[in-house]
C-alpha positions in Angstrom: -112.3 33.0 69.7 -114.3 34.3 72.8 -117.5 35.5 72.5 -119.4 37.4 74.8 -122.9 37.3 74.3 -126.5 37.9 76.4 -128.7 36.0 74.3 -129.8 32.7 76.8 -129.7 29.2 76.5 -133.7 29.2 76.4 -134.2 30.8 73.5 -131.8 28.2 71.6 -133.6 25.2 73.5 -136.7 27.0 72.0 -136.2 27.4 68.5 -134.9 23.7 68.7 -137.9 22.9 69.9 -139.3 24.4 66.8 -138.1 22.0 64.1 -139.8 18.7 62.6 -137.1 16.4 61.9 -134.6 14.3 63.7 -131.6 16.2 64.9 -129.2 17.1 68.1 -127.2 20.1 69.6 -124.3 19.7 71.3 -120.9 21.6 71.5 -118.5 19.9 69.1 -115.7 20.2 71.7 -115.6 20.7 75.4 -113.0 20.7 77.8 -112.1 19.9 81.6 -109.7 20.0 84.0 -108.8 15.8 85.3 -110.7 15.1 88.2 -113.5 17.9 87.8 -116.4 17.4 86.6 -118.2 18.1 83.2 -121.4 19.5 82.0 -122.1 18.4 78.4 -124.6 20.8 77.1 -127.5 19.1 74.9 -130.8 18.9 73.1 -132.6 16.9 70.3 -135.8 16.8 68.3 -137.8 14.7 66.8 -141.1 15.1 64.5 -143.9 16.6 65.6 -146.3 14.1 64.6 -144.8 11.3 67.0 -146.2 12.4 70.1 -144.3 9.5 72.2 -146.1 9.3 75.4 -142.6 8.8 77.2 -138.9 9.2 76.1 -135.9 7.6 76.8 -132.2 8.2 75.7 -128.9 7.0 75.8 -125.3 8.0 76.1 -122.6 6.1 73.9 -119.3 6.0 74.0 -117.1 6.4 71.1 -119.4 4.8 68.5 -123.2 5.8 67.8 -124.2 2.4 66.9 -125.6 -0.1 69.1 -124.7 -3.1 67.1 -120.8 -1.9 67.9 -121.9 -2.3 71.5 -120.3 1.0 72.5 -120.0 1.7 75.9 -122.6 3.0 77.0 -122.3 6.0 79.4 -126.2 6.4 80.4 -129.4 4.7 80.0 -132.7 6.1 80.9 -134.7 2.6 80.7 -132.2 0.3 82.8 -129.6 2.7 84.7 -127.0 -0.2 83.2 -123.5 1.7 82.1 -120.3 0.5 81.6 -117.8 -0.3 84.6 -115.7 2.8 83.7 -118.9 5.3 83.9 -120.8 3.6 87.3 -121.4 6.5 89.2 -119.6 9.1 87.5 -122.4 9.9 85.0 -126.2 11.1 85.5 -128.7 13.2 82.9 -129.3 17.0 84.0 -131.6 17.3 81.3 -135.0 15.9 81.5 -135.8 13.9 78.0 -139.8 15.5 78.0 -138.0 18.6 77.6 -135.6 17.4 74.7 -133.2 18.0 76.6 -130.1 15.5 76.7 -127.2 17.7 78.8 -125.2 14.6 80.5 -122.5 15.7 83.8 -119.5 13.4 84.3 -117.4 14.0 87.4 -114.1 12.5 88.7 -113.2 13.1 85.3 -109.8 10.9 84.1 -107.7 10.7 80.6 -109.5 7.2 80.0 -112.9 9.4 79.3 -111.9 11.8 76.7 -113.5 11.2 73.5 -116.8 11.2 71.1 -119.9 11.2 72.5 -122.7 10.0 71.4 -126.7 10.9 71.9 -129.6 7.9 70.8 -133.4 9.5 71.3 -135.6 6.3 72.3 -139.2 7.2 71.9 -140.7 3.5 71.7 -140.6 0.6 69.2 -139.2 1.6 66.0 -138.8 5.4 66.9 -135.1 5.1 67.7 -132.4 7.7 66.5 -128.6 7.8 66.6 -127.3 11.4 66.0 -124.6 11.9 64.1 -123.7 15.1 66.0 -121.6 14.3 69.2 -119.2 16.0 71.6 -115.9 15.8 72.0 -114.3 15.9 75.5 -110.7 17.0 75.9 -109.4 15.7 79.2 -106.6 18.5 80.1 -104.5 19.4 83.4 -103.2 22.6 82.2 -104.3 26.1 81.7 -104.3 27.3 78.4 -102.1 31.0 78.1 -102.8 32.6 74.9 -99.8 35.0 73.6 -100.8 37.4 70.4 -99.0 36.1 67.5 -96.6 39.0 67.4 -95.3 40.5 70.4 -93.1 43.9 68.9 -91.0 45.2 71.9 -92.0 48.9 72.8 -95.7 48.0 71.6 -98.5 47.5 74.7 -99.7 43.5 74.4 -102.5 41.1 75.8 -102.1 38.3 77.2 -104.9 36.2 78.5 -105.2 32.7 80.6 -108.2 30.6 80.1 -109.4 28.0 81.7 -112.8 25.8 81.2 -115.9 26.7 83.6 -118.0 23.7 82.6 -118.0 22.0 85.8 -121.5 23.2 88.0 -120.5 22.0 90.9 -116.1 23.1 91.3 -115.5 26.6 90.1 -111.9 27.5 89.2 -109.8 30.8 90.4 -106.9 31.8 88.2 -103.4 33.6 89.3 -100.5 34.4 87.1 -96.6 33.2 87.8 -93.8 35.3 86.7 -95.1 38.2 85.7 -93.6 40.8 87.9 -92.3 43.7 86.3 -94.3 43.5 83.3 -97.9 44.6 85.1 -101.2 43.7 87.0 -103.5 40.8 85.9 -107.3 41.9 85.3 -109.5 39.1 85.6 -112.4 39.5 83.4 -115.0 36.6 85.1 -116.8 34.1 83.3 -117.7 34.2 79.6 -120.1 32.2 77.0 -117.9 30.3 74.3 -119.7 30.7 71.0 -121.2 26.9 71.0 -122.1 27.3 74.8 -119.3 26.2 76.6 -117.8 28.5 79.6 -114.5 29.7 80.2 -113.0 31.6 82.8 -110.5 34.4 81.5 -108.0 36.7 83.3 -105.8 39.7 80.9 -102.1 40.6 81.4 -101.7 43.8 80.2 -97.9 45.0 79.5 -95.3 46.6 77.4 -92.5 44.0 76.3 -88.9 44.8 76.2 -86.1 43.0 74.1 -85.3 41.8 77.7 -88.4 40.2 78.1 -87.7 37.9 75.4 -87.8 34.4 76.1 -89.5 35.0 79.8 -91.7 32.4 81.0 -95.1 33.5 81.6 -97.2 30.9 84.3 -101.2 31.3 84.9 -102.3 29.1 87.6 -106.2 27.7 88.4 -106.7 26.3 91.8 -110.6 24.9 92.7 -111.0 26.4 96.6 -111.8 23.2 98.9 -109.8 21.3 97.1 -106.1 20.1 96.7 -106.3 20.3 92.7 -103.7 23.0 91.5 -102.9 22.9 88.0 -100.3 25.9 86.4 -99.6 26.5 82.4 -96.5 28.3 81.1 -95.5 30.1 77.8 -92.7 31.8 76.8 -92.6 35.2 75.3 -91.4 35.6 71.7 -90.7 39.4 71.6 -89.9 40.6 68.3 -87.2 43.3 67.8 -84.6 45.4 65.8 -81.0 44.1 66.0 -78.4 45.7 68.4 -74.7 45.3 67.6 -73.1 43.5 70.7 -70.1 41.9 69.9 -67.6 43.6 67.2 -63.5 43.7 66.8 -61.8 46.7 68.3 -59.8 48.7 65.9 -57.3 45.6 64.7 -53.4 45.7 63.6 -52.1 43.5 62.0 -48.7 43.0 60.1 -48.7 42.4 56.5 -49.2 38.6 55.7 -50.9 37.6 58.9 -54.2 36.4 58.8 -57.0 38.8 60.5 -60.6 37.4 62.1 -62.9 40.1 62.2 -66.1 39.1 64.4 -69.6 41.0 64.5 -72.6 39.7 66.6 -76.0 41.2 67.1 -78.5 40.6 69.1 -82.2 40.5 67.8 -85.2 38.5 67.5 -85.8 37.0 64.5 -82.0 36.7 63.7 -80.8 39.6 61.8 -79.1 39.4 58.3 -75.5 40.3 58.8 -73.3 41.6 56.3 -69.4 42.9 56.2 -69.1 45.7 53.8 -65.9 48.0 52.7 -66.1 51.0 50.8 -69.7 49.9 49.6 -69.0 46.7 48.2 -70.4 43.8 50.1 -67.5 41.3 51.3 -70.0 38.6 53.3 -72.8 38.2 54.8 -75.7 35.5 56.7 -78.1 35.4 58.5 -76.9 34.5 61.6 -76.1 35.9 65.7 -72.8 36.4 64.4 -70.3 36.4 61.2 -66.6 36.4 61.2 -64.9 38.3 57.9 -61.8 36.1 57.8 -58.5 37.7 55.6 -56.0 35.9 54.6 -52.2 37.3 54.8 -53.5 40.6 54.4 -51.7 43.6 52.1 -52.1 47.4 53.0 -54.3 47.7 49.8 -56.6 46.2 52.6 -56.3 48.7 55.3 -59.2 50.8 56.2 -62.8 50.7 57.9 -64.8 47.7 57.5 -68.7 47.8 58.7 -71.2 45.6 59.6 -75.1 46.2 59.2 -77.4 44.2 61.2 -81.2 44.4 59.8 -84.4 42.4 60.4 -87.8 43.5 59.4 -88.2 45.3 63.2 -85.0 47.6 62.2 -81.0 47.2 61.5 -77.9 48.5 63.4 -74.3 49.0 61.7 -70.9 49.9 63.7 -67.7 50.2 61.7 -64.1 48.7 62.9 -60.6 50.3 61.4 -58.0 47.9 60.2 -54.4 49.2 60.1 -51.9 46.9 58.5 -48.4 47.1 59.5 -45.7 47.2 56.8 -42.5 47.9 56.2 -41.1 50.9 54.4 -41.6 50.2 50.7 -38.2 51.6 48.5 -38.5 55.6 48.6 -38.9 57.2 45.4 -36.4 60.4 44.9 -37.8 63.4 43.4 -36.3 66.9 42.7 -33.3 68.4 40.2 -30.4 65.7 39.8 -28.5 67.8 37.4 -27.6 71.5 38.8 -25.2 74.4 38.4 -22.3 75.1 40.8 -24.1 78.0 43.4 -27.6 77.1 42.1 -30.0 75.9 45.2 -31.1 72.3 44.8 -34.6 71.1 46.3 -34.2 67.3 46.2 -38.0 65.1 48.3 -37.4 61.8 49.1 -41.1 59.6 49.8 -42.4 56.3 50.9 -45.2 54.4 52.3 -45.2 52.6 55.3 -47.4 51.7 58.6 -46.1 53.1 60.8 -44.9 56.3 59.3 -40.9 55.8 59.1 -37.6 57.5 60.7 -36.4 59.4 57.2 -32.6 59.9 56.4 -30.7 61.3 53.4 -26.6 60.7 53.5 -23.8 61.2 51.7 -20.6 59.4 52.1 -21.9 58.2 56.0 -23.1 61.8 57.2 -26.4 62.0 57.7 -27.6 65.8 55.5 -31.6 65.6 57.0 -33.8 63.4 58.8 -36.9 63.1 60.2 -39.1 61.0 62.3 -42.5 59.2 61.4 -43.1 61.3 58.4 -43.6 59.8 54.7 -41.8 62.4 53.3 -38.0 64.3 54.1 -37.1 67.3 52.0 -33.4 68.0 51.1 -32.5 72.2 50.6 -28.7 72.5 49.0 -28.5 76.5 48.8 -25.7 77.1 46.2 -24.3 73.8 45.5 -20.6 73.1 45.2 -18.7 70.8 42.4 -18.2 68.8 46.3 -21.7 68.2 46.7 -21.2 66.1 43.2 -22.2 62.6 44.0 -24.0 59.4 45.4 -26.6 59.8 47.8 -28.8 57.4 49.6 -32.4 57.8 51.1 -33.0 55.4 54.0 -36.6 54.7 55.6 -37.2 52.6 58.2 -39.4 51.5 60.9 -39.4 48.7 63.2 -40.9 46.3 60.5 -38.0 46.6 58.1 -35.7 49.4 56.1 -35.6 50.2 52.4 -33.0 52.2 50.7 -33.0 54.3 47.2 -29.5 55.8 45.7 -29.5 59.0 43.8 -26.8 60.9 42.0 -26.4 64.8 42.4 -24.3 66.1 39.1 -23.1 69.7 39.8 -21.8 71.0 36.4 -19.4 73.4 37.1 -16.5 75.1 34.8 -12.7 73.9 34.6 -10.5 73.7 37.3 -7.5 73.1 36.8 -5.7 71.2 39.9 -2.1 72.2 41.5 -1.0 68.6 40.6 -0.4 69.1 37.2 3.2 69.5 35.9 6.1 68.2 33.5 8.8 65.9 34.5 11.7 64.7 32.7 13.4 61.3 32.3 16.1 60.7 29.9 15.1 62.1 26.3 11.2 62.3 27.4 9.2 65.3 28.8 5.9 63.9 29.8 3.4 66.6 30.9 0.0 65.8 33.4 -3.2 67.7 33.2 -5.3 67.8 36.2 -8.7 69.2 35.3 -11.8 69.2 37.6 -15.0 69.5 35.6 -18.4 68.8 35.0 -19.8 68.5 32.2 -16.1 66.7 30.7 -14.3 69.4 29.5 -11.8 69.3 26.5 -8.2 69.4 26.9 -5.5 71.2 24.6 -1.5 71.6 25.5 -0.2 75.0 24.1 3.8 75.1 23.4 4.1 78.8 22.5 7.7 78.4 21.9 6.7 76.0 18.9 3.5 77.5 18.4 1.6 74.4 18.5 -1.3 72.9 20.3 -1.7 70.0 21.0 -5.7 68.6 21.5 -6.6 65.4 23.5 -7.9 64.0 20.4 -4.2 63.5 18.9 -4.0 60.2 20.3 -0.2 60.2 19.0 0.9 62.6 22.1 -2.4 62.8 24.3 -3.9 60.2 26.5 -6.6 61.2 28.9 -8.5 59.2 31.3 -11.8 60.3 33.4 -13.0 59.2 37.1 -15.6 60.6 38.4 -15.3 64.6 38.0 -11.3 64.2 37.1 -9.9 64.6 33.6 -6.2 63.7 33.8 -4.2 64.0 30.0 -1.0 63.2 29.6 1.2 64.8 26.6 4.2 63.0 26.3 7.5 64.5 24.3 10.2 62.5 22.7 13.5 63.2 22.0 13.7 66.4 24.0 17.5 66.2 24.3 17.8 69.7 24.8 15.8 71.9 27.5 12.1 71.3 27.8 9.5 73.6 26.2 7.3 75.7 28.1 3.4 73.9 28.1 0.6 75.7 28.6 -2.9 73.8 29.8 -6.1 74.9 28.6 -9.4 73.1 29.6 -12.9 74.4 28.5 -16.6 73.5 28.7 -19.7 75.1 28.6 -19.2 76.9 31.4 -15.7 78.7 30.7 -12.1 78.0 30.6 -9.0 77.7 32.5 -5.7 77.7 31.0 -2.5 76.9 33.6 1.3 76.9 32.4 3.0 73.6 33.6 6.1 73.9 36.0 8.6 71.3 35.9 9.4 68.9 38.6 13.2 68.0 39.6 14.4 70.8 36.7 18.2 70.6 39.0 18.4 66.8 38.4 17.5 67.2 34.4 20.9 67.2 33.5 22.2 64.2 35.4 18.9 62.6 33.8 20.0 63.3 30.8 23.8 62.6 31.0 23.8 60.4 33.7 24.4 56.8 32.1 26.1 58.3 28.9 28.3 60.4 31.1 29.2 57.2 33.0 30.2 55.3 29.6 31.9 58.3 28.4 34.3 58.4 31.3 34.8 54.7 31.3 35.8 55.4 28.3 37.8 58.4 28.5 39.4 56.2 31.3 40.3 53.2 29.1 42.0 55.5 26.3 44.0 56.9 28.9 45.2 53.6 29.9 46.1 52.5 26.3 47.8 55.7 25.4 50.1 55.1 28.1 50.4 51.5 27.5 51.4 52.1 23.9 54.0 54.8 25.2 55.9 52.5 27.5 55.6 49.4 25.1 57.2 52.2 22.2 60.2 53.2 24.6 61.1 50.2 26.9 60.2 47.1 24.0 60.7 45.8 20.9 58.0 46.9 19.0 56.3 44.3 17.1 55.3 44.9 13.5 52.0 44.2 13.8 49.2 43.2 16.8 49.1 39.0 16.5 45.9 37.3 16.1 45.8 36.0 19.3 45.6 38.7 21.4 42.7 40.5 23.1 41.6 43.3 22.1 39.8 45.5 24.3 36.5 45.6 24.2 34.1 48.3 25.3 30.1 48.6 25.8 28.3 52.2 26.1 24.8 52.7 26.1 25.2 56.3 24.4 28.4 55.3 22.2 29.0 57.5 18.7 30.9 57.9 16.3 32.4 61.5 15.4 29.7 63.4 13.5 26.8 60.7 14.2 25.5 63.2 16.9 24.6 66.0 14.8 23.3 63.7 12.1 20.7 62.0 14.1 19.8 65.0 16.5 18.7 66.7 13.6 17.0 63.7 12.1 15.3 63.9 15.6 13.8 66.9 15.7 12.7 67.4 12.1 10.5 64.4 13.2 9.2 65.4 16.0 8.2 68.7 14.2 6.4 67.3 11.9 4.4 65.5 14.1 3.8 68.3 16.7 2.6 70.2 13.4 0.0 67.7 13.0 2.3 65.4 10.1 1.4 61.8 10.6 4.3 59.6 10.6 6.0 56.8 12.3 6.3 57.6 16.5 9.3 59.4 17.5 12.4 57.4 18.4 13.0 57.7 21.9 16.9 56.4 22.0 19.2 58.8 19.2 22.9 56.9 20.0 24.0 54.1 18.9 23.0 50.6 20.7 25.0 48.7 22.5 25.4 45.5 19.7 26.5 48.4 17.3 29.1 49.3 19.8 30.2 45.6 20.1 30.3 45.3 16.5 32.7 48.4 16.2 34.7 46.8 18.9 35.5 43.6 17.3 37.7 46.0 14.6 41.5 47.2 15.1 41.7 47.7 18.8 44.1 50.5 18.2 41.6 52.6 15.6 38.8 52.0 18.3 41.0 53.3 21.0 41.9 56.6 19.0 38.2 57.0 18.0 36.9 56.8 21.6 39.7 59.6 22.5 38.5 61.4 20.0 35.0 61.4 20.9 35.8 61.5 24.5 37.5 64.6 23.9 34.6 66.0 21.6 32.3 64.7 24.6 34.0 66.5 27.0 34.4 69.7 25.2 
């Protein structure tokens, strides 16, 4: 520490002089610059009741005792020194006085060290003091810098250099310090153990710029080629400044993101990545990445980063969008409606970016709409045709996602213009087209009968649904005679619709009907004929034989319808009792569908008398014919 102080070096030299013991005072320390000279301030004592009439000292060199043989630097008896000290050293003080001060000039590093003071007052009144002096050879001006230096905050900075040399004075300058301010140089001032130092004050305000700027003082001795310069650097303290950070970042789902924040700040700041308040990293560092692996969109949003030392802190925030593709939209709205009710269906999703929306049915596109998350659907008074699968499609140029839905329009009965009767041989089969939703139930009227017929009599009734369509089928045996009228009545919840069945192909329901027997029948009409007039030639121009022989062939004929006289009646009415019964709801055996005889029956009745067969298909040709 410096000390500035007015009191003299007399008044110390006196109240030395004062004491009654052995004892020296020297500085402890004193520096120089190499090749100046030195002026080691000194005095002794000794008691009072000595009274030497002369005294002598001498200077040692790194050891007090003589028996060391130090070397020695001055002697007041003999002028004998050591080699390194001839005519560099020589006594300023004058011993009568107590005073010791010793000057040493074309100072070099080999003369730094202890020195030593020995009072010599004759014979045994010889003293080695333990106090001694330390010289510091140095070639370099000494910069003092406050121990913090805050930027914004005024500071001092002062060179000093050592003034202990009487006959060199030195001059000081600063290096560098342009733009920070103007040097004061304060003089010469009194060390607190009596040493001198020459001081010159930088006044200035740091900035963070300033940190790390090299500060030079310089001390030159005029006359003379020695220059020597000192440097320090400046340590400025300050608050941390954000200077390196991530743009906003995308990145696609899965790919792995690097997000970077440096500051600037002295000391280094502690860094931390946060997210919604949690704190995801941090160090104390210049900077810190926040490294995420195959990011998700859960991880989307803003990410910031707070710098802070104990001068201040600075935060900046950086947004992170992850890319996706659409995830599978999510249908809400009515799926079940009434035919002319107005359906409001909303198809949503998520995705980044937003996606191109589209709702079709059956490949045309119903609404769509373009980097929105959500597409509403409006059906003003559905139809039983708006009935049906739909699919909502999202995409974006990450990807596409689809989600099906079904629209069920639950209408009443309808009743389609397919639906008829048609014929074949003895069977009326009638077809029920119904459209419907929900499935409606199905019931075949015959008012000529009065009977109905419901889908559930699985006898006569078999129905089959796809999609909307119900199609029954009642099926008749054994109508030999004309058709009956049918009447179709569907119903649900909604209503009813009741439709009366035409036939199909009524003009060829005869030749369905008599087609192959008709064709037997006339075979066989054909065949009697031939006999008849057979039998009438053999009866006039031939002897008659009594009796058919063995051997001969008889004739032999097939029909698919063939009967006997009388079997008609007896099975048609068979027939149709049974049917009856079942239309009646009787549970029986199922209707025959063929009434005549079959054909091994017919072969059978062939293999009798030729001639009662022939007579017995006349007959029943004739009958037939009738």
């Amino acid at each position: 520490m410096i000390f500035l102080t007015t009191l003299p070096l007399f008044w110390i030299m006196i109240s030395a002089s004062r004491g009654g013991h052995w004892g020296a005072w020297m500085p402890s320390s004193i520096s120089a610059f190499e090749g100046t000279c030195v002026s080691i301030p000194c005095r002794f004592d000794f008691p009072d009741e000595l009274r030497p009439a002369v005294v002598h000292g001498v200077w040692y060199f790194n050891s007090p005792y003589p028996k060391n043989y130090p070397p020695v630097v001055f002697k007041s008896r003999t002028q004998v020194v050591h080699e390194s000290f001839q005519g560099r050293s020589r006594l300023l003080g004058d011993l009568g006085l107590r005073n010791c001060t010793l000057l040493l000039s074309s100072l070099s590093p080999e003369l730094g060290g202890k020195y030593y003071f020995r009072g010599d007052l004759g014979g045994y009144n010889q003293y080695t003091f333990s106090e001694h002096s330390v010289l510091d050879i140095i070639n370099t001006p000494n910069i003092v810098v406050p121990p913090e230096v805050v930027a914004g905050s005024e500071v001092e900075v002062s060179c000093m250099v050592p003034d202990n040399c009487p006959e060199l004075r030195p001059e000081l300058s600063w290096l560098g310090h342009e733009g920070l301010g103007e040097p004061a140089v304060l003089g010469r001032l009194r060390e607190d153990e009596g040493t001198w130092v020459q001081v010159s004050l930088l006044h200035f305000v740091p900035t963070r710029e300033a940190n790390g700027h090299r500060l030079g003082c310089q001390a030159s001795f005029p006359n003379t080629t020695l220059l020597f310069e000192g440097y320090a650097s400046l340590d400025v303290k300050y608050p941390p400044v954000i200077v390196e950070m991530n743009a906003s970042v995308e990145a696609i789902e899965g790919s792995h993101v690097s997000l970077l924040c440096g500051a600037d700040s002295n000391p280094l700041p502690l860094l931390t990545w946060m997210r919604d308040g949690s704190v995801l990293r941090e160090a104390v560092a210049e900077s810190l990445f926040l490294d995420l692996e195959e990011v998700t969109p859960a991880e989307d949003g803003v990410y910031a980063c707070l710098a802070e030392n104990a001068y201040g802190q600075d935060n900046r925030t950086v947004g992170l969008s992850v890319m996706y593709a659409p995830r599978k939209p999510t249908v809400n709205g009515t799926m079940v409606a009434v035919e002319g009710e107005t359906v409001s269906i909303l198809c949503s999703t998520q995705s980044n970016p937003d996606p191109i929306l589209t709702i079709f049915k059956e490949k045309q596109i119903l609404a769509t709409v373009i980097y929105e998350s959500e597409l509403q659907l409006e059906l003003p008074a559905v139809t039983p045709e708006d009935d049906g699968e739909y699919w909502c499609v999202a995409e974006n140029q990450y990807g596409q996602r689809a989600t099906t839905f079904n629209l069920s329009v639950e209408f009443a009965p309808v009743i389609l213009l397919e639906s008829h009767c048609a014929a074949a041989r003895d069977t009326v089969q009638c077809l029920c087209v119904v459209k419907s939703n929900p499935e409606p139930s199905v019931a075949f009227e015959l008012p000529s009968r009065n009977v109905t017929v419901n889908e559930t009599e699985r006898e006569f009734v078999y129905s089959e649904r796809s999609g909307l369509l119900l199609t029954s089928i009642l099926t008749l045996r054994g109508q030999a005679q004309a058709p009956p009228r049918v009447i179709c009545t569907a119903r649900n919840l909604y209503g009813s619709k009741s439709l009366e069945l035409p036939f199909q192909g009524a003009h060829r329901l005869m030749w369905a009907k008599i087609g192959p027997v008709g064709a037997v029948v006339a075979f066989a009409i054909l065949i009697a004929i031939v006999c008849y007039i057979t039998q009438t030639r053999r009866k006039k121009n031939v002897t008659e034989s009594p009796s058919f022989s063995a051997g001969d062939n008889p004739p032999v004929l097939f029909s698919s319808d063939f009967r006997i006289s009388g079997a008609p009646e007896k099975y048609e009415s068979e027939r149709r009792l049974g049917s009856e019964r079942r239309l009646l709801g009787l549970r029986g055996e199922p209707p025959e569908l063929d009434l005549s005889y079959s054909h091994s029956d017919l072969g059978k009745r062939a293999t009798k008398d030729s001639y009662t067969l022939t007579e017995e298909l006349a007959e029943y040709a004739e009958i037939r014919v009738k």
